[in-house]
C-alpha positions in Angstrom: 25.2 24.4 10.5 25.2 28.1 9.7 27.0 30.8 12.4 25.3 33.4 13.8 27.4 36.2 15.2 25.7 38.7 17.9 26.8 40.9 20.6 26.7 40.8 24.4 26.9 43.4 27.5 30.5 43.5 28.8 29.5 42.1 32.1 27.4 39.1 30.6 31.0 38.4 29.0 32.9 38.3 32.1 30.0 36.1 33.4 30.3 33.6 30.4 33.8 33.9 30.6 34.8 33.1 34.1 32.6 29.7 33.3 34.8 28.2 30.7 33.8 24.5 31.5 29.9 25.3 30.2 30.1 24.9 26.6 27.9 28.4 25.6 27.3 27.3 22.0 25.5 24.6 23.2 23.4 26.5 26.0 22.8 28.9 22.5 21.9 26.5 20.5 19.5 24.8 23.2 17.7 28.1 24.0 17.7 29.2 20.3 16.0 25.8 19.4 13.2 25.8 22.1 12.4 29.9 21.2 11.5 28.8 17.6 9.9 25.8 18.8 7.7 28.0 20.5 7.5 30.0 17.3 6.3 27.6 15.5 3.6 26.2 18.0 2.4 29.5 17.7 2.5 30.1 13.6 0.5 26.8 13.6 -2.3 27.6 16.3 -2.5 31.2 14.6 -2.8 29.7 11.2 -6.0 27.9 12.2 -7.6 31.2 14.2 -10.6 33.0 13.0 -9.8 36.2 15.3 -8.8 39.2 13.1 -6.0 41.7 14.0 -8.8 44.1 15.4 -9.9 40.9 17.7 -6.6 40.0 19.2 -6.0 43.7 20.2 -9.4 44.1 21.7 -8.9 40.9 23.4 -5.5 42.1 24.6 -6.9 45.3 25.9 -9.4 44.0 27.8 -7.1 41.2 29.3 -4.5 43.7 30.2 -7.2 45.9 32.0 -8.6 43.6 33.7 -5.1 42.3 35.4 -4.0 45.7 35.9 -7.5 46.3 38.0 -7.2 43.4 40.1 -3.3 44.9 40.8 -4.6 47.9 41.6 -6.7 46.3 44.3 -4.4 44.4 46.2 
């Protein structure tokens, strides 16, 4: 299996570190795995969409404006 390397806040260290019984690499892994299984559900539902770029944002637009109205109302 290939190593990643990344960096974390300071404080999420001393978070991570003060739980040394919790084996991170794992929790990584986990989380890393179910993020590109998500990525992939959604490369495979795009593949098969008929919606162009210009669709999706109009799409988005309206979807966003509509939530941020019904906000605004409460």
């Amino acid at each position: 299996m290939p190593d990643i390397t990344f960096q974390i806040p300071t404080e999420v260290e001393k978070i991570l570190s003060s739980h040394p019984e919790i084996k991170w690499d794992i929790v990584v892994t986990e989380s890393l795995w179910n993020y590109a299984k998500k990525l992939r559900l959604m490369g495979k539902i795009a593949s098969k969409s008929k919606l162009s770029a210009r669709d999706v944002n109009t799409l988005d637009k309206s979807i966003k404006t509509a939530i941020m109205s019904r906000y605004k109302e409460s």
